[in-house]
C-alpha beads as a LAMMPS data file, in Angstrom:
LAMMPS data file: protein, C-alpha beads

255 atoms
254 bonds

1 atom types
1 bond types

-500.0 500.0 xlo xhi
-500.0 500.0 ylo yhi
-500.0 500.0 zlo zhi

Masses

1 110.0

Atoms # bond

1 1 1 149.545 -187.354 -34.484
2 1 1 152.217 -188.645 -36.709
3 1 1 152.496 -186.657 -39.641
4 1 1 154.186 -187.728 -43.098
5 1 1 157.388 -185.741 -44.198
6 1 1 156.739 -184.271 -47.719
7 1 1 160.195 -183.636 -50.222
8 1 1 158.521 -181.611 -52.827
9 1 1 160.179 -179.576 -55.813
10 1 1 159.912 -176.645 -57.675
11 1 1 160.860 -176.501 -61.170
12 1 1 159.185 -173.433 -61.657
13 1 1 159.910 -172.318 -65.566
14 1 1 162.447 -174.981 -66.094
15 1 1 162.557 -178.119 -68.480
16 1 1 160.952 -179.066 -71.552
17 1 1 158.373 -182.596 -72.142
18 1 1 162.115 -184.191 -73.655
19 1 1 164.048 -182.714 -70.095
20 1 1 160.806 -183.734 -67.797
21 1 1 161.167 -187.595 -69.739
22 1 1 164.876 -187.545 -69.187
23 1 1 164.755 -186.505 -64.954
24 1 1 161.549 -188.951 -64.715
25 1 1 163.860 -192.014 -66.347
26 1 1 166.632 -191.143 -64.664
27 1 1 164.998 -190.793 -60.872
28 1 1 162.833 -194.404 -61.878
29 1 1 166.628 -195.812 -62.271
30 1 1 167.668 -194.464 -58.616
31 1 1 164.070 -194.927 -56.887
32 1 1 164.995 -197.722 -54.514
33 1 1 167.600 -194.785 -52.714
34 1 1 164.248 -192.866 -52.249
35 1 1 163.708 -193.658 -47.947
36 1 1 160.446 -194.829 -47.305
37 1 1 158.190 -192.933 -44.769
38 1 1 158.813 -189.962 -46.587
39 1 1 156.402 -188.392 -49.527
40 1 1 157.756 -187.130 -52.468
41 1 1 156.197 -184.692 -55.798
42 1 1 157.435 -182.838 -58.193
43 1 1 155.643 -179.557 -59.212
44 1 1 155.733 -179.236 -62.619
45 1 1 154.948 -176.941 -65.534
46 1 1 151.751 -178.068 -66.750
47 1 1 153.477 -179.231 -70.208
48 1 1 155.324 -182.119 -68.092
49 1 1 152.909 -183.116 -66.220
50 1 1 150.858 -185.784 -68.467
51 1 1 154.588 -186.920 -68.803
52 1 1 155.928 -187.375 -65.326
53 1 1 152.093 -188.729 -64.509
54 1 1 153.121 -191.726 -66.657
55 1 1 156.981 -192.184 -65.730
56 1 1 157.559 -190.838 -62.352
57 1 1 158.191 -193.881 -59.796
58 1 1 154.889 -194.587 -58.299
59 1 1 155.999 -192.779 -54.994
60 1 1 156.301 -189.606 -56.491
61 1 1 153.377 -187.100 -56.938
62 1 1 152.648 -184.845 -59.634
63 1 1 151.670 -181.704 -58.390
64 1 1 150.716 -178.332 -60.398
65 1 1 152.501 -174.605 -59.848
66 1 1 149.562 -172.441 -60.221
67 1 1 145.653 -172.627 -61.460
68 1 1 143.050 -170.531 -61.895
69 1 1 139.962 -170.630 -59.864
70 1 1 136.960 -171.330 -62.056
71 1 1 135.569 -174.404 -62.872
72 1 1 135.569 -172.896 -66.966
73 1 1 135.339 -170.110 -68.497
74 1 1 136.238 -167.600 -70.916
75 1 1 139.971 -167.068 -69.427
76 1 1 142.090 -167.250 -72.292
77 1 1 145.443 -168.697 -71.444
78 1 1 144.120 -170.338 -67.965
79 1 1 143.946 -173.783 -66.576
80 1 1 140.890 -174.795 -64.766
81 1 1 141.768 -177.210 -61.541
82 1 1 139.709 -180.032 -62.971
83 1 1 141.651 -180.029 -65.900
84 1 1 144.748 -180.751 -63.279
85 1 1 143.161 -183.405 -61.674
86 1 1 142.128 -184.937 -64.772
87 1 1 146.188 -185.647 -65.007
88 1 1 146.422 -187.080 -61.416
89 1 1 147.473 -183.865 -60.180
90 1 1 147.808 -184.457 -56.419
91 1 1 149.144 -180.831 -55.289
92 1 1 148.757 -177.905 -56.555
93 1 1 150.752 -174.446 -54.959
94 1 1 149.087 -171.213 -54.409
95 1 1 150.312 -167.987 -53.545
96 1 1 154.142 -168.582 -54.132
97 1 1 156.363 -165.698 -53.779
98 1 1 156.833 -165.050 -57.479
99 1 1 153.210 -165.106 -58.315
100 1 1 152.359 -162.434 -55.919
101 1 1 155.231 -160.356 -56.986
102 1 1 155.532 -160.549 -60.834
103 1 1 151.517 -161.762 -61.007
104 1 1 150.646 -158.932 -58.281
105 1 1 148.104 -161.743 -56.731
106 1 1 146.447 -160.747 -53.906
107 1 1 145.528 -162.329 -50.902
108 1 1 142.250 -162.524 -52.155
109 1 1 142.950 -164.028 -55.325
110 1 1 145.315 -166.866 -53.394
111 1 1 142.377 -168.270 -51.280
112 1 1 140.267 -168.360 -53.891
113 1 1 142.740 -170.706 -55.817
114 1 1 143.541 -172.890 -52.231
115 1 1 139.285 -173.070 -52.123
116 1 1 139.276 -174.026 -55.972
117 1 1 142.326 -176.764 -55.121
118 1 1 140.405 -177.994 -51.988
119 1 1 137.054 -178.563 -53.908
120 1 1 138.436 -180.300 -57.251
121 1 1 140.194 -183.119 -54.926
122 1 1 143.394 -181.688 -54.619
123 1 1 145.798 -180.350 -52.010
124 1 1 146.640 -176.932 -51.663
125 1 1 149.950 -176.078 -50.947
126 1 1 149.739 -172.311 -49.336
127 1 1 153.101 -170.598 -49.810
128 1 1 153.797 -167.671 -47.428
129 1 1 156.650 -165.990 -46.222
130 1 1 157.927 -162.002 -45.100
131 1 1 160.351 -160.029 -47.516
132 1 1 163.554 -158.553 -46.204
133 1 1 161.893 -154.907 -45.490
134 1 1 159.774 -157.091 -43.462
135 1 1 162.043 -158.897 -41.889
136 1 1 164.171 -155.728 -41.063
137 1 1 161.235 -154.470 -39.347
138 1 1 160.574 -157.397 -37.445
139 1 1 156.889 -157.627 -38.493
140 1 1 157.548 -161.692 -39.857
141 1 1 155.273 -163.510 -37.965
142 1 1 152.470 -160.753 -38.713
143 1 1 153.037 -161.146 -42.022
144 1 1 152.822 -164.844 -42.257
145 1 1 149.759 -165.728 -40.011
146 1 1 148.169 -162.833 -42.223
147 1 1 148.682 -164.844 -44.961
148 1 1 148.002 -167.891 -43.204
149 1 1 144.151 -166.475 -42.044
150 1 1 143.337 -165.066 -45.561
151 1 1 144.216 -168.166 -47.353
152 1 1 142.468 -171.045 -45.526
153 1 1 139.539 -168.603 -44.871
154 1 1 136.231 -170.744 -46.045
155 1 1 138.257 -174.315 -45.784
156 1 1 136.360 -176.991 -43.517
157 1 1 138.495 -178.436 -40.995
158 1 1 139.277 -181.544 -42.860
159 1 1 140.399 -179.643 -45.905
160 1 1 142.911 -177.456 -43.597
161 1 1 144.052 -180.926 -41.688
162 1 1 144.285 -182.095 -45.659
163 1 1 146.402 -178.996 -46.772
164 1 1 150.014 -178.044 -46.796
165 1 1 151.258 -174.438 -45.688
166 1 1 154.620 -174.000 -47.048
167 1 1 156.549 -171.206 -44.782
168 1 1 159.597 -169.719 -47.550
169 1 1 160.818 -166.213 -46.577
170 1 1 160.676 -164.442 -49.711
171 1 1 164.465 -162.777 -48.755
172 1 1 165.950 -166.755 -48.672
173 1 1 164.565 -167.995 -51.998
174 1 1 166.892 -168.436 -54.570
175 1 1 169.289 -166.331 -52.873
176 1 1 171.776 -169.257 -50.923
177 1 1 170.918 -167.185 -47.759
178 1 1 168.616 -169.373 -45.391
179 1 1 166.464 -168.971 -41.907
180 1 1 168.292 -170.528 -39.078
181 1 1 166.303 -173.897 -38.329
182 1 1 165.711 -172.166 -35.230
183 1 1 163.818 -169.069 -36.883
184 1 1 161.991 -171.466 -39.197
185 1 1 160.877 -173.126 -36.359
186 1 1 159.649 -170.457 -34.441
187 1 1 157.363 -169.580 -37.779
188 1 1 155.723 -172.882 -38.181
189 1 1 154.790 -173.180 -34.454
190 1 1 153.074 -169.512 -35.056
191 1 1 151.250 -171.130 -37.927
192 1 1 150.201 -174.149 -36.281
193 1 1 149.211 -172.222 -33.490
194 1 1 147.197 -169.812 -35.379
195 1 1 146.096 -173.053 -37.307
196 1 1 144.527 -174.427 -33.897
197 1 1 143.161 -171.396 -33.165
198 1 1 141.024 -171.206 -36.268
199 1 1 140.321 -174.739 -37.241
200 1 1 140.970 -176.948 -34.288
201 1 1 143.519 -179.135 -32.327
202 1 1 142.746 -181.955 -34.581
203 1 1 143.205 -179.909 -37.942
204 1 1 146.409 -178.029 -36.506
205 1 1 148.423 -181.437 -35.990
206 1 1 147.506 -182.730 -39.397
207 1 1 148.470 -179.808 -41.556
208 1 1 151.538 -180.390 -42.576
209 1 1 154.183 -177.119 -43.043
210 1 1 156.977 -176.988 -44.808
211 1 1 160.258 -174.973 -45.178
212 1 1 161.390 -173.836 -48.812
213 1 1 164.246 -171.090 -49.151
214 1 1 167.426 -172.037 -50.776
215 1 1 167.068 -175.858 -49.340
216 1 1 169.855 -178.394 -50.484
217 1 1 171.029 -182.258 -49.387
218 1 1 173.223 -180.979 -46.712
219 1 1 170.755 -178.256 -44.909
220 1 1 167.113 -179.885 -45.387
221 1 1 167.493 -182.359 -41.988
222 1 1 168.491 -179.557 -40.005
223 1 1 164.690 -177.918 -40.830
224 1 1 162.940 -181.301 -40.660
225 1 1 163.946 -182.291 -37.992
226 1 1 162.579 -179.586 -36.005
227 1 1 159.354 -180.255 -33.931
228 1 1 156.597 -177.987 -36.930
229 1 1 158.734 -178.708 -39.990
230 1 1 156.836 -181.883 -42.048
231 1 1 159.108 -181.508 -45.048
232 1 1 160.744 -179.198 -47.586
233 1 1 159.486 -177.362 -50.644
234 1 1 162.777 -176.799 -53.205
235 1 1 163.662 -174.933 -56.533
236 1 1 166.599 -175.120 -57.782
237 1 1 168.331 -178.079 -55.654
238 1 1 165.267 -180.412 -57.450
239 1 1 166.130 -180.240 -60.835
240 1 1 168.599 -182.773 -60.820
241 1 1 167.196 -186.552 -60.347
242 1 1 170.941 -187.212 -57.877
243 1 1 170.035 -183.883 -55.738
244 1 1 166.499 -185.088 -55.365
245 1 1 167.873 -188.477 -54.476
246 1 1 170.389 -186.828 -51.778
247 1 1 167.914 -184.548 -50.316
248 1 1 165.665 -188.125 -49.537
249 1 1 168.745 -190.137 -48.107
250 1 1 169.503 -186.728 -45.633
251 1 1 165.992 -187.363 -44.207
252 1 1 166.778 -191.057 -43.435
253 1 1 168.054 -189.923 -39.903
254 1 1 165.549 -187.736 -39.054
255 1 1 162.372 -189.096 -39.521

Bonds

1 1 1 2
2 1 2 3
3 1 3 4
4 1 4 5
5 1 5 6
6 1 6 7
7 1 7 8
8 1 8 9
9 1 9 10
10 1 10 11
11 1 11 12
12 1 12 13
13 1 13 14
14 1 14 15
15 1 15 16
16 1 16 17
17 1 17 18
18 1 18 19
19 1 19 20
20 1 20 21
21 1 21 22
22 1 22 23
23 1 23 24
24 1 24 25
25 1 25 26
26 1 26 27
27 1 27 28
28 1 28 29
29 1 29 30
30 1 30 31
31 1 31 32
32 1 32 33
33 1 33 34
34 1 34 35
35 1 35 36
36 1 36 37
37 1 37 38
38 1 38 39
39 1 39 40
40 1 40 41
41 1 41 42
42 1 42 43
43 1 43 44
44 1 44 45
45 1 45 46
46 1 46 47
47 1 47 48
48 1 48 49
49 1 49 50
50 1 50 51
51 1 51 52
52 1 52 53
53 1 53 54
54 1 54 55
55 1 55 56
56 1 56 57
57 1 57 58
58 1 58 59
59 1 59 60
60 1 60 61
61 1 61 62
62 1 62 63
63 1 63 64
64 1 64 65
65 1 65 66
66 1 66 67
67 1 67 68
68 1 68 69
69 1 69 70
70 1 70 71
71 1 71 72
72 1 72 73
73 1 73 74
74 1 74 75
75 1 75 76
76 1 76 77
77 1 77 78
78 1 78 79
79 1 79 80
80 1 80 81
81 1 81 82
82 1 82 83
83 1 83 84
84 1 84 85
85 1 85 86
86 1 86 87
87 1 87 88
88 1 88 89
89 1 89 90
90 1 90 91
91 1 91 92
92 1 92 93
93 1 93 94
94 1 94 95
95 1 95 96
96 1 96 97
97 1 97 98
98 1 98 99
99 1 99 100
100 1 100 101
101 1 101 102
102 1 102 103
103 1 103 104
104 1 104 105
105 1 105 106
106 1 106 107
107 1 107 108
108 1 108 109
109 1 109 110
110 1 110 111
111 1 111 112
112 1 112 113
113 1 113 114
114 1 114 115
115 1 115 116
116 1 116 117
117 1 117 118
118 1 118 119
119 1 119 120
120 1 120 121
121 1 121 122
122 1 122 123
123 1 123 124
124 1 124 125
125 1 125 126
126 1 126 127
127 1 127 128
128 1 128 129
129 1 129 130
130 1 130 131
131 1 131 132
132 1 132 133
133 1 133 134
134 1 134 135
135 1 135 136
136 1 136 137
137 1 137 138
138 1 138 139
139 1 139 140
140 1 140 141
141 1 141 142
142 1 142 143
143 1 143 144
144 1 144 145
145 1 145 146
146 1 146 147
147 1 147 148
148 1 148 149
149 1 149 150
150 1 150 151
151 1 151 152
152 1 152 153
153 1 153 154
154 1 154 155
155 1 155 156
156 1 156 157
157 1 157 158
158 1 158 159
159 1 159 160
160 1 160 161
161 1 161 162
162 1 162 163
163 1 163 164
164 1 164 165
165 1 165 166
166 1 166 167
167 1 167 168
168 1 168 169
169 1 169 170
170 1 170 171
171 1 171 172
172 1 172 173
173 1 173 174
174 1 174 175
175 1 175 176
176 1 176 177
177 1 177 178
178 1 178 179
179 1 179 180
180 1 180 181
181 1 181 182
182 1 182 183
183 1 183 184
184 1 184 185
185 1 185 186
186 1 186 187
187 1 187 188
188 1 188 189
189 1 189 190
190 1 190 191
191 1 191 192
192 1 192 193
193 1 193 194
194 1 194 195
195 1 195 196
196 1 196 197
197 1 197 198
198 1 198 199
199 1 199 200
200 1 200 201
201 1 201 202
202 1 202 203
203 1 203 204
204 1 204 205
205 1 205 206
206 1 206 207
207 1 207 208
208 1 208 209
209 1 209 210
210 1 210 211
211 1 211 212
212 1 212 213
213 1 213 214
214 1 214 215
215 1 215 216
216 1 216 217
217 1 217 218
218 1 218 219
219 1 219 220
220 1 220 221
221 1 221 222
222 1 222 223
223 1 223 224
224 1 224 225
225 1 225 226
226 1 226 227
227 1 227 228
228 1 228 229
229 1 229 230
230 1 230 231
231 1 231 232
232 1 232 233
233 1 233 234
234 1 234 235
235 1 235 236
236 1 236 237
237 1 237 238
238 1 238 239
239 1 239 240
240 1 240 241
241 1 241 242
242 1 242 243
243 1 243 244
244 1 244 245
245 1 245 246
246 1 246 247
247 1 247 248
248 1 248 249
249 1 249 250
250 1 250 251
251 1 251 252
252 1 252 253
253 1 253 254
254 1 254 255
């Protein structure tokens, strides 16, 4: 089963409404160098993204950075995942690195946001990935089909073959330091493996996985075009609208 590549970014805590405005205008001017075939989003901070809704090229998806799973509440300071789709909100990330380390979220908490995602209309975009204690110890692909199991736990099969699992070794992000296509191969055929164990044949050749870690224009073909990797999830190389472009054209070959 074909599967669609996905370029998605990162911005993480990074540009203002007047920055998002300027990157959306710019990226419209340069959209025709964006290769068809290929799906693109941005994940934004949730002040940009009634903004890029409006001005991103219509081939680019808005997608969220975190949420909190209830439908309301009184959770001061939270966003509900209807309130994200009420923007067009078309992915949504859970269980990123940085949120279980500076947030301490659990396991736990993680699938209850990917169920939350799953049932507001959403994608869920599982992040996992080993540190470098864990990698020292060789304990990686342990660690990530842990993480794998606890967060789909409770999906249906067509909300797995609906989701994205985005593999990023915690060691490689935002360090310049990347897995070997090779080694990020080996973890996404673990996941999908696990994946068809859990959920099905059918589920484990939709799911599309992802490799984030320090990904830039002249690395990200080497990871896609291996046979498990369906696209790239990127931080720092996506703030720019002519590094977004670049990381597009490098997929021309390879899809």
């Amino acid at each position: 089963m074909a599967r669609t590549p996905l370029l998605m970014g990162n911005w993480k805590m990074y540009k203002t409404v007047a920055e998002a405005r300027s990157f959306a205008e710019s990226l419209g001017q340069q959209s025709a160098a964006l290769v068809d075939g290929v799906e693109y989003a941005i994940c934004a901070p949730y002040t940009s993204l009634h903004v890029l809704r409006v001005m991103l090229p219509a081939n680019v998806k808005v997608g969220a950075q975190n949420v909190y799973p209830q439908k309301e509440g009184a959770y001061t300071g939270e966003i509900a995942p209807g309130m994200l789709a009420e923007f067009g909100t078309r992915f949504v990330l859970a269980g990123h690195s940085e949120r279980r380390m500076l947030f301490n979220e659990s396991d736990q908490m993680v699938n209850h946001k990917v169920r939350a995602i799953a049932e507001a209309g959403m994608i869920p975009v599982l992040c996992v990935g080993e540190n470098s204690s864990q990698k020292q110890d060789g304990i990686t692909k342990e660690v990530v089909t842990g993480q794998v199991q606890q967060g789909l736990d409770g999906l249906s099969q067509e909300q797995v073959a609906q989701a994205v699992i985005a593999y990023e070794p915690v060691w490689a992000i935002g360090s310049g330091k990347t897995a070997t296509p090779e080694d990020a191969q080996y973890v996404a055929s673990e996941i999908r493996a696990l994946v068809t164990d859990l959920f099905g044949a059918e589920a484990a050749a939709s799911v599309r996985i992802l490799y984030g870690g320090s990904v830039k224009p002249d690395n990200i073909a080497s990871f896609v075009r291996e046979a498990d990797i369906d696209g790239a999830l990127v931080g720092g190389a996506s703030l720019e609208p002519s590094s977004f472009v670049e990381m597009a054209q490098a997929l021309k070959g390879v899809i």
